[in-house]
N, C-alpha and C positions, 0 to 999 in steps of 0.2 A: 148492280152490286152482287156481287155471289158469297153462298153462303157461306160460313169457315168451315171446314171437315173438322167431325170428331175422330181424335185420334184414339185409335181401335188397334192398338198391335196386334192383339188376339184375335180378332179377325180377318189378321196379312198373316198373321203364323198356321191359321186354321184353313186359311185357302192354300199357300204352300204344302200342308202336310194332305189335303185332301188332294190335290194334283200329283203327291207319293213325289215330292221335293226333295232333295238330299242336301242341307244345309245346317249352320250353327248359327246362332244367335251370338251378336258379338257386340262391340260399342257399349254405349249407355244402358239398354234395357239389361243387356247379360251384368253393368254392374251394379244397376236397382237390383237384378235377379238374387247377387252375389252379398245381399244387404246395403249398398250404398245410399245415403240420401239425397242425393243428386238426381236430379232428373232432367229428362231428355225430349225430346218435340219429336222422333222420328225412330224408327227399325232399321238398326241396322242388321243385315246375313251374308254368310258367304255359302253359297251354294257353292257344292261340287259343280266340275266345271266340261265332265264329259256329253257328249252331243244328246243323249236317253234325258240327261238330267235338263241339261240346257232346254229340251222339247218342254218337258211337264214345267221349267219353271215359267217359260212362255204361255203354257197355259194357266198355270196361276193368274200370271197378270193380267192378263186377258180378261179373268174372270173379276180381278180386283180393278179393273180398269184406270193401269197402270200407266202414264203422261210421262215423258221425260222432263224434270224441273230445270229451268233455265233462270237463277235468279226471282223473276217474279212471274213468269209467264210458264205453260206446260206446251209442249207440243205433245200430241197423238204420234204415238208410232205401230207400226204391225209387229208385234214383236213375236221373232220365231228365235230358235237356236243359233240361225246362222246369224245373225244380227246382234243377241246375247255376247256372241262368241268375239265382239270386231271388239271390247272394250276391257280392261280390267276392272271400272266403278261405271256405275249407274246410278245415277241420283233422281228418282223418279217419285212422283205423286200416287196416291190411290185413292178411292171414295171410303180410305181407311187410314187415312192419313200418308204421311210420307215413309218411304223406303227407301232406302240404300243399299245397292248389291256394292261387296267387296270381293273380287273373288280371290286376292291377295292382298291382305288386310294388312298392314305398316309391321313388321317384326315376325311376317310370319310367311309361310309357303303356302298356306292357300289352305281350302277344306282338309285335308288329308291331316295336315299335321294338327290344327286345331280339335278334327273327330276325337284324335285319339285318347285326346282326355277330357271332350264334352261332359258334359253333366244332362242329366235328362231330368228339366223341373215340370210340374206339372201347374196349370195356370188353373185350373180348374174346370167340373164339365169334361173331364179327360182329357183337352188338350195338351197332351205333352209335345215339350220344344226340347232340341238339344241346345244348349247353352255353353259356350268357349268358357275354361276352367278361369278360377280368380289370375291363379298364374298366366294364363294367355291373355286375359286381356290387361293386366297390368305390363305385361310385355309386349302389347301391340300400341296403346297410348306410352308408354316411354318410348317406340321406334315412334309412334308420328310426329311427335317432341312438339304436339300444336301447343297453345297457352290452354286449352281448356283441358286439354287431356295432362298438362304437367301441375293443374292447378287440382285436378281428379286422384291425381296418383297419390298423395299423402292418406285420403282415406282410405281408398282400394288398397294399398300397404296396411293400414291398420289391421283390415279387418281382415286381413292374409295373416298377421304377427299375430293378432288375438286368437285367430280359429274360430271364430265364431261359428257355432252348429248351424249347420241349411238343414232347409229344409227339402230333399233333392233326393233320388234313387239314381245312382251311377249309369252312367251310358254303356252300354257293351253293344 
């Protein structure tokens, strides 16, 4: 029997940013991030997707020792850039829980368009992540039209209409 992993985003974000990662935190944790009370079993990011970045996110995983998830089973991969580069999702394990690479997240073009209005929140401890704005991620669960992301979207609306103040220093 093996043991459950504790899920530790902050530990998949902490190794990303220390491998100098160029990604946004997007899905569930960015709309915990964004006030939602929904929560989420897994990380999702979209790295940038050029061959420098693709190397360091390889070496991220590597270090977070990173399994490709298959349903219920992980398989071991070597993961380098060029291997990154053959997929646009990744649905992988770590000894920090589960991640998901998007590198073209449902409603959207990819890291580029999401940076430009990231948010940069800080988890604490200095970890700062960039985080895809409320508006990007309510416009990437209405492009993936699943049932969980259109059963999500009434709150993530709200608290778009409300304004609710973050707590959050803008990305530049």
């Amino acid at each position: 029997m093996t043991t459950p992993i504790e899920f530790a985003p902050e530990r998949i974000f902490d190794a990303l940013n220390s491998a100098g990662v160029r990604y946004v935190v997007i899905g569930g944790i960015a709309a915990t991030l964004h006030g939602s009370p929904l929560r989420t079993g897994d990380a999702d990011v979209c790295p940038a997707r050029n061959p420098e970045n693709l190397a360091r996110l390889a070496e991220a995983l590597r270090a977070i020792e990173a399994t490709i998830r298959t349903g219920t089973e992980t398989v071991p991969m070597p993961f380098d850039a060029g291997l990154l580069a053959t997929s646009q999702t990744w649905n992988l394990s770590t000894r920090h829980g589960d991640l998901d690479l998007a590198f073209v997240p449902a409603g959207t073009s990819g890291f580029d368009d999401l940076v430009s209005s990231a948010e940069t929140y800080d988890l604490g401890e200095g970890l700062l992540v960039p985080v895809a704005s409320l508006d990007d991620v309510i416009r990437s669960k209405r492009a993936a039209n699943r049932r969980k992301d259109r059963e999500a979207l009434p709150v993530l609306e709200a608290l778009r209409d409300e304004g609710l103040p973050q707590t959050r220093e803008d990305a530049n």
